[in-house]
N, C-alpha and C positions, 0 to 999 in steps of 0.2 A: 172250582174243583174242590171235592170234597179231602182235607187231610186230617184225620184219624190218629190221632198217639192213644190208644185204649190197649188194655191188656185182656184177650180175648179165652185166655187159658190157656193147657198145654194141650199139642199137641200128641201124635206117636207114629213113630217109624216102624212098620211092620218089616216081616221077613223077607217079604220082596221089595224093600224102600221105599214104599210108598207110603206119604205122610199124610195124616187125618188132622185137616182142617175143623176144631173147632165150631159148630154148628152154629153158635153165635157171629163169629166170623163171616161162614159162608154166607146165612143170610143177609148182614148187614152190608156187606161186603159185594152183595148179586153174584154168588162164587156157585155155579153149576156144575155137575157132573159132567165131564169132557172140555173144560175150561183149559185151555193150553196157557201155561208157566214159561217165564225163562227164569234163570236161577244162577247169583249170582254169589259169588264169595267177595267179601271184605271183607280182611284180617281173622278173625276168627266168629264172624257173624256171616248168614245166609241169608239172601234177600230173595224175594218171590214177587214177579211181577207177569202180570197178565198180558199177553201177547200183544192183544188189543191196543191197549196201554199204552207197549214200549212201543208199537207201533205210531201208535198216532204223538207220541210223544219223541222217535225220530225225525219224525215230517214237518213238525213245527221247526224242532233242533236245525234240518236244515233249512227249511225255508228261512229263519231267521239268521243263517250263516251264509248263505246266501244274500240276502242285503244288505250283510254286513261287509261283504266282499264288493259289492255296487261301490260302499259309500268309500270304500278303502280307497277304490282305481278311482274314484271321482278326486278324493281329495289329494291323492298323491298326483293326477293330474294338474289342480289348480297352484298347486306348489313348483310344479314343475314350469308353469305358463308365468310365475309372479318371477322365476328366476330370470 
């Protein structure tokens, strides 16, 4: 996975709030017109993450909490059997 710390420029909040992605951004970025955001706040910074993304980046989240849940009952079973 590609991670990116680059300063892309500014962008601008128009009158109906919608914010202009930097063209450097977009391109580098594969950022299209009709691209669906989620948009999150921390502290006093905004983050912007592409659907897709947080998408496929919940699935992993639980698929791997999910096996982490297997090895939990497994081990608290063998503790349980050594008692």
């Amino acid at each position: 996975m590609h991670h990116c710390k680059k300063f892309y420029g500014v962008g601008t909040i128009g009158e109906k709030g919608q914010i202009v992605v930097p063209i450097e951004a977009r391109d580098e970025l594969k950022i299209k017109t009709g691209d669906k955001f989620v948009f999150f706040g921390v502290g006093p910074m905004l983050h912007m993450i592409e659907v897709e993304k947080l998408n496929e980046f919940l699935e992993k989240v639980t698929t791997f909490s999910s096996q982490v849940d297997k090895i939990k009952k497994s081990v608290q079973e063998k503790i349980k059997e050594s008692k």
